[in-house]
N, C-alpha and C positions, 0 to 999 in steps of 0.2 A: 122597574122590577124590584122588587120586595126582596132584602137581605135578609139573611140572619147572624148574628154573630154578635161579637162583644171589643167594647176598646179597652183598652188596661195601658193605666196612666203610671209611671211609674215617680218617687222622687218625694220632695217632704216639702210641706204648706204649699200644694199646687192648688192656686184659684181656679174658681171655677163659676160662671154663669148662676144666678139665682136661682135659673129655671131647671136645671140640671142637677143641682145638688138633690133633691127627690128622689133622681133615676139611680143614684152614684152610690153602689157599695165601697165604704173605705175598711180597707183591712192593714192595720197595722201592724208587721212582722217583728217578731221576738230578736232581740240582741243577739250574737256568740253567744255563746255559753265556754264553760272551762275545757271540755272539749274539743272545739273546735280551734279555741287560743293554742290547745297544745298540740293541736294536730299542724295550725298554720307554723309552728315554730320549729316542729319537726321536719316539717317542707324545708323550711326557710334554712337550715343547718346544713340541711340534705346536699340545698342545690348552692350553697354558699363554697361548702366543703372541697368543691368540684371546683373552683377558681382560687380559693386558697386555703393554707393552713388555719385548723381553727383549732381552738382549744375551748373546751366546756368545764367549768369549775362551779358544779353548782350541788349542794348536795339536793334528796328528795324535797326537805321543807323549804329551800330557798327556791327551789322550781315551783312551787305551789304556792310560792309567796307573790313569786314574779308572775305567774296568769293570774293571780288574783287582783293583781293592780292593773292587768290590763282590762278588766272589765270594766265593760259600758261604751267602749270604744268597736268604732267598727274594723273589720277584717282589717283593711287597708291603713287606716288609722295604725293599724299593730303593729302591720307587717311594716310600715315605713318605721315606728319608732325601731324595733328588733332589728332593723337592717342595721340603722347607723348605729346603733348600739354595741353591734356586733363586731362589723366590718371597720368602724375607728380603732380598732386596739385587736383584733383577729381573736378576740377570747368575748366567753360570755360565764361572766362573774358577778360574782355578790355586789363589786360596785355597779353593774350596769341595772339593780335595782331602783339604786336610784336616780340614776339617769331615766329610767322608766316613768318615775315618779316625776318626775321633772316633766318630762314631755308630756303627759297627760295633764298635768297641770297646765300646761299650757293652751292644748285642745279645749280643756273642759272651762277655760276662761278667756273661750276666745270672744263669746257673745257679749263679754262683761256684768252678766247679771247672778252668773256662779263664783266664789270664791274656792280652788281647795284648798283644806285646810289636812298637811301630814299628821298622824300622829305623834301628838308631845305631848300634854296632859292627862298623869293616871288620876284616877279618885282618891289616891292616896294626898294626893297636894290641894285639896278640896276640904276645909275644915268644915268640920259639924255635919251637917245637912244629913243627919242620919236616917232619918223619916226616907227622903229622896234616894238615898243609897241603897237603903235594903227596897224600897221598890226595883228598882232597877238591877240588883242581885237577881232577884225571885225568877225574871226574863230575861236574864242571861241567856238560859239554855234554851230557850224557845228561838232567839235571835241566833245560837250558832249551831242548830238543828230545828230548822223549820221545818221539813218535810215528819218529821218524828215527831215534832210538837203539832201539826196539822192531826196528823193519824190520830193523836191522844185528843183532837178535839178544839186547840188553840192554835186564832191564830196569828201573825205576825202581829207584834203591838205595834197602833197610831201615831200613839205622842205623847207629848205631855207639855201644858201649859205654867212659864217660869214666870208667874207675878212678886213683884216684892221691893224691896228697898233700892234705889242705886245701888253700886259696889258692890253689893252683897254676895255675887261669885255665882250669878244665874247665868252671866255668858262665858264664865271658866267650866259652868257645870256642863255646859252645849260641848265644849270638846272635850273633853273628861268620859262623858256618855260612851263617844264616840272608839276613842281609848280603850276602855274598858272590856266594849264589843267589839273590839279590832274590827271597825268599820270603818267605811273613807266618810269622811265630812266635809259636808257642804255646806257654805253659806250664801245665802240667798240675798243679794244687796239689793235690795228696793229703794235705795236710790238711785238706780238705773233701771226702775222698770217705768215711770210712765214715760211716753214722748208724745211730741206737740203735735206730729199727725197722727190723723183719723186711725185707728184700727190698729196703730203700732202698740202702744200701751196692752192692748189685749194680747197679739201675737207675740210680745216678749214676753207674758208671765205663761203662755202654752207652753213658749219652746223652753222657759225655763225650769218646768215642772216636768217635764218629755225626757229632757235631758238628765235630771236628778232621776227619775224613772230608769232610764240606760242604763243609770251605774246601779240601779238595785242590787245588793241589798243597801240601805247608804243612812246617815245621818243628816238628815235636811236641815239648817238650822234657819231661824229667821230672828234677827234680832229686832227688837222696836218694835213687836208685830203694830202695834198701835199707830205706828208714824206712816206703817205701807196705807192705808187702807183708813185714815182718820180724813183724808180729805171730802170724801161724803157730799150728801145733798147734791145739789143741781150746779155747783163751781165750778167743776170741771166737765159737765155734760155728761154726768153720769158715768163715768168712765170707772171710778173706783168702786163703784158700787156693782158692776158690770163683771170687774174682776175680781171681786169681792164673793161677787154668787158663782163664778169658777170654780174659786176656792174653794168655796164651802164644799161645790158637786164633788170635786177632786178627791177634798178629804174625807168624806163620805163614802164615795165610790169606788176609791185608789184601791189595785190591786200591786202594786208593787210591794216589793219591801223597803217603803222609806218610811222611816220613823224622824216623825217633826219635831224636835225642842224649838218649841218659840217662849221668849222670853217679851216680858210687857213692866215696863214701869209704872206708867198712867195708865187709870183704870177708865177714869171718866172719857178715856179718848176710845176706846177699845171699843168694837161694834159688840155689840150683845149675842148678837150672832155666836161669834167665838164660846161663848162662856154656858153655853145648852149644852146639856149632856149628850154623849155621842160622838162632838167633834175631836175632843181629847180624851184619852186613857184618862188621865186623872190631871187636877189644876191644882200647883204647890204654890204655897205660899214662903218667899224668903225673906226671913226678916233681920233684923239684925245682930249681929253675933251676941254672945252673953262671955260672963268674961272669962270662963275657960277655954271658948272657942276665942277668944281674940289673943288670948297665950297661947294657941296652936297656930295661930295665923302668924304671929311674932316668929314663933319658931321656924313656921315652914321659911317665910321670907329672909329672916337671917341665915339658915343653914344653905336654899338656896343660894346667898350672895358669899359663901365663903365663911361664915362665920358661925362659931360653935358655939351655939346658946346655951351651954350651961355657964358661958362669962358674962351672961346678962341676968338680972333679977327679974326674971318673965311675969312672975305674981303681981310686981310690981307695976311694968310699962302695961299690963290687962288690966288694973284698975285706974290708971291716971287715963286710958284710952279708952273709957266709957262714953256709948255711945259712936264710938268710930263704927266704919264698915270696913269690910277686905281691902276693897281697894284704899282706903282713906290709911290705914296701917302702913300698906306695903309702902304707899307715898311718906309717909313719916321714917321708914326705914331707908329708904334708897335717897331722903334730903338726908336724914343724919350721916349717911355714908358720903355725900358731896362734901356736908359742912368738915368731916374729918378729912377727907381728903387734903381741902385749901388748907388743914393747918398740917399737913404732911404727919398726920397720925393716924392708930388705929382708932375704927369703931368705939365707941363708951356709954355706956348708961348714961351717964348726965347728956351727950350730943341726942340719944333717944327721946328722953323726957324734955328736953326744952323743945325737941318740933314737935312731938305731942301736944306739950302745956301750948304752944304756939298757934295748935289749926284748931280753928271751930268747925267741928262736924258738921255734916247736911241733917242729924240729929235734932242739931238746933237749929240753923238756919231753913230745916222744912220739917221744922216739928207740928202742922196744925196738918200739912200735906202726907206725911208720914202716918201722924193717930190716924186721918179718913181712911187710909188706905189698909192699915189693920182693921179697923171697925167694920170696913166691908169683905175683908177677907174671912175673919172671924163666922164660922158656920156655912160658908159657901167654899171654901179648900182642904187643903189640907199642908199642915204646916207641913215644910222641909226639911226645917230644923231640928 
């Protein structure tokens, strides 16, 4: 006797027969929303209240703070962090923020191929890069009203690709972005996406892009893009090339709100792919500071460590550190502060200038690698400096 009806499978990466897949609608259900966080948290007070004393200390923007870090997490996910949150100390306070933060961080790296990363770097501690900056002002407002930037016609921005020198502050610029946009930041470790069985390799970069999807609206960051996805050709069985054209579908087709900073130092590794118009908002080129920007680099990094740059001759340590990068600076700053240490003194101009006069920059030691990589930058980006 002939049925009619239907089977509904429930659950996430359920295999299924070759022959089957044809027949099989997959529907993929939308996250919580802020709504629903605040509604499960008003249960969760409710029926808490009724076995013991609770105290709620949170003003309206810190409650809006705390469902905003629970997104991307599911119900249950919430309702477990919110309990022990609650019921370890019988109050829910500004510190259980970041006990929140804490436990999602730990959900969202459990698969080990997402990093999060808290907010600590504004754009303020980001020298130069003025080009980059005022892009990234302009889509502010698009980023913390999308719905009203949709209506007017735009919508969520893709990405943006970070080519340019080592050091030069393209993976400060990836949490800086993120900062800025009071978004959560992700980094995407691709040294843990391929594995040595068949089909794994591809089902970790699904679930790792699913998962970045949940926490929309978010900062996806990839650093190395060039080292995920340089393996190529027929070495590995085609596997990267495989996830490679994921990628691309992904970033093409992606409706979420994840905006990609991926950063590349080698160009010649980089698939071509990447660099067609389309796949990024816009490709910045970072190059190396010039020497006003390396006397703000001095400055940020000494005022950071405690110390008040107007005791240093800034003009000075920016032109003996020609040709340095951010990072190669800050390393000059944080040995002169070791060498003063062992001699149980303060910081000095002359402990600054001798690690200076000391390191040979990546300037010179990859100076033919450094000219190729401006000469192909030149007319095909856009500087960020």
């Amino acid at each position: 006797e002939k049925m009619e009806g239907a089977v509904v499978l429930t659950g996430t990466e359920i295999p299924l027969p070759a022959d089957l897949e044809p027949l099989v609608a997959t529907l993929m259900l939308p996250g919580p929303g802020e709504e629903e966080y605040r509604e499960l948290l008003s249960n969760l007070l409710r029926d808490l209240s009724r076995r013991q004393y609770l105290e709620v200390d949170l003003s309206s923007e810190e409650m809006a703070g705390l469902l905003k870090h629970l997104s991307g997490l599911t119900l249950l996910e919430a309702q477990k962090i919110l309990t022990k949150a609650i019921i370890e100390d019988g109050r829910l306070d500004p510190n259980d923020i970041r006990h929140v933060v804490e436990a999602k961080r730990a959900v969202v790296e459990r698969d080990g191929l997402l990093e999060y990363y808290p907010v600590e770097q504004a754009m303020a501690n980001v020298a130069d890069l003025t080009s980059l900056k005022a892009w990234l002002e302009k889509r502010k407002n698009v980023v913390a009203h999308p719905l009203k930037a949709e209506e007017y016609g735009l919508a969520f921005p893709r990405g943006v690709l970070l080519l340019g020198v080592p050091g030069c502050g393209k993976s400060l610029s990836a949490k800086a972005v993120a900062s800025e946009w009071q978004l959560p930041l992700l980094k995407f470790d691709t040294s843990n996406l391929y594995n040595k069985y068949i089909g794994e390799s591809e089902k970790n970069f699904r679930r790792a892009i699913q998962a970045a999807e949940r926490m929309a609206p978010v900062v996806l960051w990839i650093d190395e893009l060039e080292k995920a996805f340089a393996v190529g050709g027929t070495e590995d069985g085609g596997v990267s090339q495989r996830i490679l054209g994921t990628f691309l579908s992904w970033m093409q087709d992606r409706r979420g709100e994840v905006f990609i900073v991926a950063t590349a130092n080698d160009i010649e590794r980089l698939p071509p792919e990447f660099l067609r118009k389309g796949r990024f908002d816009e490709i910045f080129f970072v190059d190396l500071p010039d020497t006003a920007t390396r006397r703000e680099i001095f400055q940020i990094h000494l005022s950071s460590r405690g110390r008040a740059s107007h005791g240093f001759d800034l003009d000075t340590l920016a032109q003996e550190a020609e040709g340095f990068s951010g990072s190669e600076i800050e390393e000059a700053v944080v040995a002169g502060l070791y060498t003063a240490f062992s001699k149980n003194a303060d910081l000095s101009q002359e402990d600054l200038l001798r690690e200076v006069r000391g390191t040979i920059p990546l300037s010179v030691t990859m100076a033919e690698r450094i000219q190729s990589l401006r000469a192909w930058a030149e007319g095909r980006t856009v500087r960020a400096n």
